[in-house]
C-alpha positions in Angstrom: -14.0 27.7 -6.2 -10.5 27.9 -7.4 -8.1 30.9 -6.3 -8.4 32.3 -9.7 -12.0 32.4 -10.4 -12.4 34.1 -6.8 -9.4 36.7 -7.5 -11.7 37.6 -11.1 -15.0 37.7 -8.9 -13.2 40.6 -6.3 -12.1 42.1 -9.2 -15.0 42.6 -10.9 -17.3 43.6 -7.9 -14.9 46.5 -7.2 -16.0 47.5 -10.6 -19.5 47.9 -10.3 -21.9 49.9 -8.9 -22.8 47.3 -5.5 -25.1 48.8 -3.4 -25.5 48.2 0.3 -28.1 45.4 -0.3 -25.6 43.8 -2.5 -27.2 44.6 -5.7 -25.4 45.9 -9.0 -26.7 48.5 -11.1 -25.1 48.6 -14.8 -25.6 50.7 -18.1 -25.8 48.8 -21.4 -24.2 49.2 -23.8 -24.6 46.4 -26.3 -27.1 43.9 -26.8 -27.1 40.1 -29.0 -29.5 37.9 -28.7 -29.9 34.4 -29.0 -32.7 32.1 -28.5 -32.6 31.6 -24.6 -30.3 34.0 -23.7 -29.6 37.9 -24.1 -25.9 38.9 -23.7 -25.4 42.8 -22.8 -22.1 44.7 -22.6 -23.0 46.6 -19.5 -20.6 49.1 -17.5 -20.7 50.6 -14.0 -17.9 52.4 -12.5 -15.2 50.3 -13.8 -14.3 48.8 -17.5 -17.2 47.3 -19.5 -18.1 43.8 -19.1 -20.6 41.2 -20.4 -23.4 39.7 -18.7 -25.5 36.9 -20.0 -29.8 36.4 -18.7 -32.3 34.8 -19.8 -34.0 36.5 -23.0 -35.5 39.6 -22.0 -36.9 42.8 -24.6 -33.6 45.1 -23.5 -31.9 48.0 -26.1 -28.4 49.4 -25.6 -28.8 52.7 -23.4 -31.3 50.7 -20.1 -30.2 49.8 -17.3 -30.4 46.3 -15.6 -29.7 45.9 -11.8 -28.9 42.4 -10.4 -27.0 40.7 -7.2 -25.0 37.7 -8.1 -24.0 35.4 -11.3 -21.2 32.9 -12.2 -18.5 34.5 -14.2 -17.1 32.0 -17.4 -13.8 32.4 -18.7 -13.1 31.8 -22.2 -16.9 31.1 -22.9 -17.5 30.2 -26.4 -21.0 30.9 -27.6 -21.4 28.7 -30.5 -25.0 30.6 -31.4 -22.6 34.0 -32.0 -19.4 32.1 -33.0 -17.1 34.2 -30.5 -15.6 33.3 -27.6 -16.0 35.7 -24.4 -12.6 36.4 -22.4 -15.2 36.5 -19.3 -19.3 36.7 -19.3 -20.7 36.7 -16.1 -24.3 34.9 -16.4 -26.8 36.5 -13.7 -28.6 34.1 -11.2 -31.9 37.0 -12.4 -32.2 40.8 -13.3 -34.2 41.9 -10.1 -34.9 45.4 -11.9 -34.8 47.5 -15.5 -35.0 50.6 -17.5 -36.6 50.8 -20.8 -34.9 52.9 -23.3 -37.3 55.5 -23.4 -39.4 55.0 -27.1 -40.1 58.1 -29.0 -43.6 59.2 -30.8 -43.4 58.2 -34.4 -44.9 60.8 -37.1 -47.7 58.6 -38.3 -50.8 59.9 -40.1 -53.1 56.6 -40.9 -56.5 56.7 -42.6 -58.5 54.1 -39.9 -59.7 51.1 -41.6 -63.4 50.1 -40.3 -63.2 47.1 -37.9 -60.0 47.9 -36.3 -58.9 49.7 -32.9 -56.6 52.5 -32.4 -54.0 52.7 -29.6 -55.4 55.3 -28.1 -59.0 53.3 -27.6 -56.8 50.3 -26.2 -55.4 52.1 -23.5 -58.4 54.0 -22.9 -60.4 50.7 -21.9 -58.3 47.8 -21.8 -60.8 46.1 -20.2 -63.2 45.7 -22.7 -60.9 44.4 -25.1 -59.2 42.4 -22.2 -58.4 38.6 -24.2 -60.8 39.3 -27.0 -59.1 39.3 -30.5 -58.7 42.2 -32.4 -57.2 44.5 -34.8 -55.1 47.0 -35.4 -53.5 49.2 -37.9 -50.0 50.9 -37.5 -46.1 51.5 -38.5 -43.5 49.0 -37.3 -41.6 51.1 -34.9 -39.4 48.5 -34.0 -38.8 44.6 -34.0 -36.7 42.8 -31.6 -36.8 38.7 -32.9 -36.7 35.2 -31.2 -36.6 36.3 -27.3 -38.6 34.0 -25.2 -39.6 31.9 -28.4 -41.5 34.8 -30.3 -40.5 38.2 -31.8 -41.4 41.5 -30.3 -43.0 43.9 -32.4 -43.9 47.9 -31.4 -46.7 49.5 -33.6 -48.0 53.1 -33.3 -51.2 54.4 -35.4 -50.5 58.0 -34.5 -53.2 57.9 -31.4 -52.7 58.3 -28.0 -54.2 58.3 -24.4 -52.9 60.5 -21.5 -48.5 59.8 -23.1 -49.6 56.3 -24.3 -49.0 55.5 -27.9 -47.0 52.1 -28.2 -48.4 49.0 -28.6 -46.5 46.2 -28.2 -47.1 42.9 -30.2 -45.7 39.2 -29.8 -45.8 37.4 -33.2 -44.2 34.1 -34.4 -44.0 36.0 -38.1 -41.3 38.2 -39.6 -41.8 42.4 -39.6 -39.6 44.9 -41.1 -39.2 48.5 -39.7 -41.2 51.1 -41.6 -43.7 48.4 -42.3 -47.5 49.6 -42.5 -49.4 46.7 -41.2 -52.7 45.1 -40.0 -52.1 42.5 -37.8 -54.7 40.9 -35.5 -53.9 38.6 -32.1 -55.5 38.6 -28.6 -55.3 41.3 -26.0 -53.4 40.7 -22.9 -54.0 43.4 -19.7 -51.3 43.9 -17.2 -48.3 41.4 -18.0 -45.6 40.6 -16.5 -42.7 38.9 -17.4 -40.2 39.3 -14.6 -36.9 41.4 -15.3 -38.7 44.6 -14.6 -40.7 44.1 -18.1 -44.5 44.7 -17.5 -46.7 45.6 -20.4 -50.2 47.3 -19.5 -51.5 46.0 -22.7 -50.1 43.5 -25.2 -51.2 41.8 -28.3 -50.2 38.5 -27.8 -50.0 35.9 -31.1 -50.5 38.8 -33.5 -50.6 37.6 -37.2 -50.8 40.4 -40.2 -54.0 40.3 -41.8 -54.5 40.4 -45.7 
C-alpha cells in the first residue's frame, strides 16, 4: 500500500462512525444503481462519502453498517459516465435499515382467483412455492439489482402491520400501476445485506 492510499484510509475512518468491533455505521443519502453494483452516498460523523456493494434493494434515508473496503481514487464508472474523486467498495454490508414503507390508500374490488396480502401473510405456508395471484398498486419499483427488478404491491389488506408484498419480475412496472401479476411464493428469504423478506413473489409476470 502506498503512503497516499494509507494517509486517505486514516482519513476517512476518523470520519465515520467505527465502533469498538471495528464496524462502520453510515446514513444514506443517495443511491444509483447499476447492474452488479449499488453506489450510496452515505455519511457518518464526518463529510459524505461514496461506497460501492454488491446490488442490494436500499433507498436514500437506511442505514448500512460494514467493516472494511478498498477505497479507489479517481474511479470512473463507465455504467454512470462519472468519475468518483474516491468510492470506497465494501468487502460486505454485515447489517441494514429499510426505509420504513408507508400504507398506500388503496380500495380494490377483489378479482375471483386471486390472494390478498393480508391472506399471504396470514398463512404463508400454504401458499409456500405454489403459484399464485395477486391484485394491487405499484407502490414502488427499484430495476435491474441482482439481475431482476424489485416491485412492491399493496391491495389495501393487511395482517397484524403487514401490507407490502414484495415482487421480483424480469418485466417493466410503473408506479401508480394497477396490476395482476402472478409468480411463485417464496417463505423466509434471505439475501444477505440485512435484506430478508418473509414472503416474496419470486418471477412474477402481469397477467392479462
Amino acid at each position: 500500500m502506498n503512503y497516499l492510499l494509507l494517509a486517505v484510509l486514516i482519513s476517512l475512518a476518523g470520519c465515520v462512525n467505527r465502533t469498538d468491533d471495528g464496524t462502520v455505521t453510515v446514513k444514506v443519502e443517495e443511491v444509483e444503481q447499476v447492474e452488479g453494483y449499488t453506489y450510496m452516498l452515505v455519511k457518518g460523523k464526518g463529510p459524505a462519502y461514496w461506497v460501492a456493494a454488491a446490488s442490494m434493494e436500499i433507498d436514500p434515508g437506511a442505514s448500512i453498517t460494514y467493516q472494511t473496503g478498498l477505497i479507489m481514487e479517481d474511479f470512473y464508472s463507465k455504467e454512470l459516465d462519472r468519475t468518483f474523486d474516491k468510492v470506497m467498495f465494501l468487502d460486505a454490508v454485515m447489517g441494514s435499515s429499510k426505509t420504513s414503507i408507508s400504507k398506500a390508500v388503496v380500495d380494490l374490488e377483489k378479482v375471483e382467483g386471486t390472494v390478498s396480502i393480508a391472506e399471504l401473510y396470514e398463512h404463508p405456508g400454504s401458499f409456500k412455492g405454489k403459484k399464485i395471484t395477486v391484485k394491487g398498486k405499484v407502490t414502488k419499483f427499484n430495476p435491474e439489482i441482482m439481475q431482476r427488478n424489485w416491485i412492491h404491491i399493496q391491495d389495501g389488506t393487511e395482517y397484524e402491520g403487514k401490507f407490502d408484498l414484495t415482487a421480483t419480475s424480469q418485466s417493466p412496472f410503473q408506479v401508480g400501476q394497477v396490476v395482476t401479476i402472478e409468480g411463485i411464493l417464496s417463505v423466509d428469504m434471505d439475501f444477505g445485506y440485512g435484506y430478508t423478506y418473509e414472503i416474496l413473489l419470486e418471477e412474477a409476470t402481469a397477467v392479462q
